[in-house]
C-alpha positions in Angstrom: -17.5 -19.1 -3.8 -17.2 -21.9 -6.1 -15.6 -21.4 -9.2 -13.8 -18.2 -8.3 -9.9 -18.2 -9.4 -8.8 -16.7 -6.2 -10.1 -14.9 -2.9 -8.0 -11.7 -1.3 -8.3 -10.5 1.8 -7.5 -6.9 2.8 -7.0 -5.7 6.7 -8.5 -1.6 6.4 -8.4 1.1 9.2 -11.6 1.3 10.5 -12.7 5.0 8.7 -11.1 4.5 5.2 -14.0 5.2 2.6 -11.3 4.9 -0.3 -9.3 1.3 -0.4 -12.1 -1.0 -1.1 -13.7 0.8 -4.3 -10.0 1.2 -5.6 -9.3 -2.9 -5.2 -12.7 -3.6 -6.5 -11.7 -1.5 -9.5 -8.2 -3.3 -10.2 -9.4 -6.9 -9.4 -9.4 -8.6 -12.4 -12.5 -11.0 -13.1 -12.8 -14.2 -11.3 -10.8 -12.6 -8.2 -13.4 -11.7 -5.6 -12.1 -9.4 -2.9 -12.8 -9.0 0.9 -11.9 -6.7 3.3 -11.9 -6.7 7.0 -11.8 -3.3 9.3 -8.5 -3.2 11.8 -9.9 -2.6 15.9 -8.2 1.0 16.1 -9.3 4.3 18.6 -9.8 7.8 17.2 -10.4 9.2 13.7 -8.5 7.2 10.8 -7.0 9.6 8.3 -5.9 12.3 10.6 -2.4 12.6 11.4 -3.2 13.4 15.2 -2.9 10.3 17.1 -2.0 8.1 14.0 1.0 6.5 16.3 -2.1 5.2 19.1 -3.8 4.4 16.4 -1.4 2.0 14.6 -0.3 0.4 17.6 -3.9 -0.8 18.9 -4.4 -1.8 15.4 -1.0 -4.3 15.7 -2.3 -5.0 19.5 -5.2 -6.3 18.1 -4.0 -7.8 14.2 -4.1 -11.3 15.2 -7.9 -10.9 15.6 -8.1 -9.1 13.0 -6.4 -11.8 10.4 -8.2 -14.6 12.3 -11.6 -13.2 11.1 -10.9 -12.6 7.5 -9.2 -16.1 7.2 -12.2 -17.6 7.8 -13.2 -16.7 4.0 -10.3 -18.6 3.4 -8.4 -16.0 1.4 -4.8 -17.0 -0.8 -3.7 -14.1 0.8 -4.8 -11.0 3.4 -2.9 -7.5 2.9 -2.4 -5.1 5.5 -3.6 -2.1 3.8 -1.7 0.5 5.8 1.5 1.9 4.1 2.3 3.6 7.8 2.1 0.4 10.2 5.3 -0.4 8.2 7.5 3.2 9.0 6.3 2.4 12.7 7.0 -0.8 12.7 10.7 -0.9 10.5 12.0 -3.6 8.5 12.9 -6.4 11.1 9.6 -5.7 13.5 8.0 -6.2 10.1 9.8 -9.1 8.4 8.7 -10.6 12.1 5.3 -10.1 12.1 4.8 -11.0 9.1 6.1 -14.6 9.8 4.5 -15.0 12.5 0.7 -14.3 11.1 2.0 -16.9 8.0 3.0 -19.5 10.0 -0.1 -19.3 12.5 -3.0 -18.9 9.9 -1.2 -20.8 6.8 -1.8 -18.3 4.1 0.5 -15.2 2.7 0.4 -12.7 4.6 2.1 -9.2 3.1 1.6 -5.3 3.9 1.6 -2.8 1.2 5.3 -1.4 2.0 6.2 -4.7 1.8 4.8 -5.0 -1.8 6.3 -1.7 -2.9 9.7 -3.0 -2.0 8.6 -6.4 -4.1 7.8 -4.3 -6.9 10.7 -1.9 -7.0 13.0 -5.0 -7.1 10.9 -6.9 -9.8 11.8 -3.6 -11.8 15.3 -3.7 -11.0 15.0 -0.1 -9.4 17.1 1.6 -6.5 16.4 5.1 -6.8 12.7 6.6 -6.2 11.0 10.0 -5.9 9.0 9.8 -2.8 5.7 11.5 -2.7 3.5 11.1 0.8 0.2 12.5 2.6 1.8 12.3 6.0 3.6 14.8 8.2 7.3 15.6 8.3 8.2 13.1 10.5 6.3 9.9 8.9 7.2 10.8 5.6 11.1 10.9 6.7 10.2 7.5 8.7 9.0 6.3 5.2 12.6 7.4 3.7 14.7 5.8 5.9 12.4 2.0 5.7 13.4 2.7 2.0 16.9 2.8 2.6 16.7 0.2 4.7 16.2 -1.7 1.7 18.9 0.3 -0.4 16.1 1.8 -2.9 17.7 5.7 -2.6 15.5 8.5 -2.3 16.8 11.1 -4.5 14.0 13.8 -3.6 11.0 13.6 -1.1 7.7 15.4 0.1 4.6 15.8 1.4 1.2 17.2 1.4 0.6 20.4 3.2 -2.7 20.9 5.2 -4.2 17.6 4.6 -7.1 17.2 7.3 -7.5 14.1 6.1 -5.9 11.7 3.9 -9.2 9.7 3.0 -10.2 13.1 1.5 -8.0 13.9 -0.7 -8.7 13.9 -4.4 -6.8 12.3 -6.9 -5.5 15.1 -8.3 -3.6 16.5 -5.5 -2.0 13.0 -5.6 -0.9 13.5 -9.1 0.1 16.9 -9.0 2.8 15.5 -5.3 3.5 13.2 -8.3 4.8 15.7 -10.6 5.7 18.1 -8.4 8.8 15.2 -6.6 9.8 13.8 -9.6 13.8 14.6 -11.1 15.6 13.2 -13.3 17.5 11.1 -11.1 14.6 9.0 -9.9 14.4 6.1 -11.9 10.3 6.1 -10.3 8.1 7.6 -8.4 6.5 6.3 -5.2 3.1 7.3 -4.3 3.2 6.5 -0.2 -0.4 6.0 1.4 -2.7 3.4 0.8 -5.7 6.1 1.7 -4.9 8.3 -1.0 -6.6 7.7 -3.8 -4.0 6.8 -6.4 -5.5 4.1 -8.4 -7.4 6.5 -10.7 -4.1 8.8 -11.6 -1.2 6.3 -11.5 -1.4 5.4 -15.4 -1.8 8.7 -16.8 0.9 10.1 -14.4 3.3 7.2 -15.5 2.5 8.6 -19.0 3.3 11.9 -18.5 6.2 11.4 -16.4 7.8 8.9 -18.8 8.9 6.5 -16.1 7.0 3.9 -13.9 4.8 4.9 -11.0 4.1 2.9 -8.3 1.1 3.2 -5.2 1.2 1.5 -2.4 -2.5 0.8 -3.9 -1.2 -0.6 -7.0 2.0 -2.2 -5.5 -0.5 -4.2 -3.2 -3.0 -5.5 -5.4 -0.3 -6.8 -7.7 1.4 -9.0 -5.3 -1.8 -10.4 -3.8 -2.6 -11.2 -7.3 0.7 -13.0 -8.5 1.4 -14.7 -4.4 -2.6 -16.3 -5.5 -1.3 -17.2 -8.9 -3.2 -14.9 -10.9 -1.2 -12.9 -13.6 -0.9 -9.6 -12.6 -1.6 -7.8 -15.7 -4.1 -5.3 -15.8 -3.8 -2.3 -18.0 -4.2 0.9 -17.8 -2.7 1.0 -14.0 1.0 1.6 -15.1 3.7 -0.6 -16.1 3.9 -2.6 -12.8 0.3 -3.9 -13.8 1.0 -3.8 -17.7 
């Protein structure tokens, strides 16, 4: 890998089709990208079961990390926006010390990196736009307001059978469809929707920044491995 400005690591649900063609996309050249598959039971992208599924995935995320730091990665991202509504704030803040201080290398989740990104912008009030259920899209409310970013309106997608196979338009039209004028942004919840493709020209249309987990993600690997962020054409976060 010699000569390469930075390696990223990225920790996937087993069955995602959709995360690693969207961060090969956004990585900028000389940033090579790596992912490695979380040990999880059952079929990723479903909603039934996803609470089984996320807990044998953090049973097991110590093995996980250990085999993609052997690439020796700047930083490995937990590329699952719902381990952090199941896991809350603190449990969270936690784990993620505990993985940096035993492997040595930054260590950040993608609702982590939305919440790094929202106060880079100096916003605190968000439309909320998910692929989940009812009950994990409120879970991803209340972690918000854990960090006092106020959701002014919030919703989800209806009959999803699976979030890895959802188009990007469905994710641009949740987009529109949550955004008011009291929102200062609009979050786009769910690293398996495909969002990278949609999140500039939504920005655009909406008039105000938009912000993936996706998007949110890449960008703080990129600036914790001291590459500048700036990638255009991804919205203003990346801009």
């Amino acid at each position: 890998m010699v000569g390469w400005r930075a390696k990223l690591g990225f920790l996937v649900p087993a069955g995602t089709p959709t995360v690693e063609p969207e961060m090969f996309e956004m990585a900028p050249k000389g940033v090579s990208v790596h992912f490695g598959r979380m040990i999880s039971r059952g079929a990723d992208g479903t909603l039934n079961g996803i609470e089984a599924r996320i807990a044998t995935q953090i049973e097991h995320l110590d093995e996980s990390v250990e085999m993609l730091s052997m690439i020796k990665p700047e930083v490995i991202a937990l590329a699952h926006t719902a381990t952090s509504y199941y896991l809350g704030r603190q449990k969270e803040a936690d784990l993620t010390k505990r993985l940096e201080d035993r492997f040595g290398l930054h260590f950040i989740t993608a609702f982590g990196s939305v919440i790094t990104a929202l106060n880079e912008l100096g916003i605190t009030k968000v439309a909320l736009g998910t692929p989940y259920d009812e009950n994990l899209t409120m879970q991803g409310k209340q972690n918000l307001e854990s960090y006092g970013i106020e959701v002014v309106k919030f919703d989800w997608l209806r009959n999803v059978r699976s979030i890895f196979e959802e188009p990007p338009n469905r994710a641009y039209r949740l987009g529109k469809s949550v955004d008011v004028p009291g929102a200062q942004a609009v979050f786009l919840s769910g690293v398996g929707m495909p969002t990278v493709s949609i999140v500039g020209a939504l920005e655009q249309d909406l008039g105000k920044p938009v912000i993936s987990s996706s998007s949110a993600m890449m960008w703080n690997a990129l600036r914790l491995a001291g590459v500048s962020p700036v990638l255009p054409g991804y919205g203003s976060l990346l801009a």
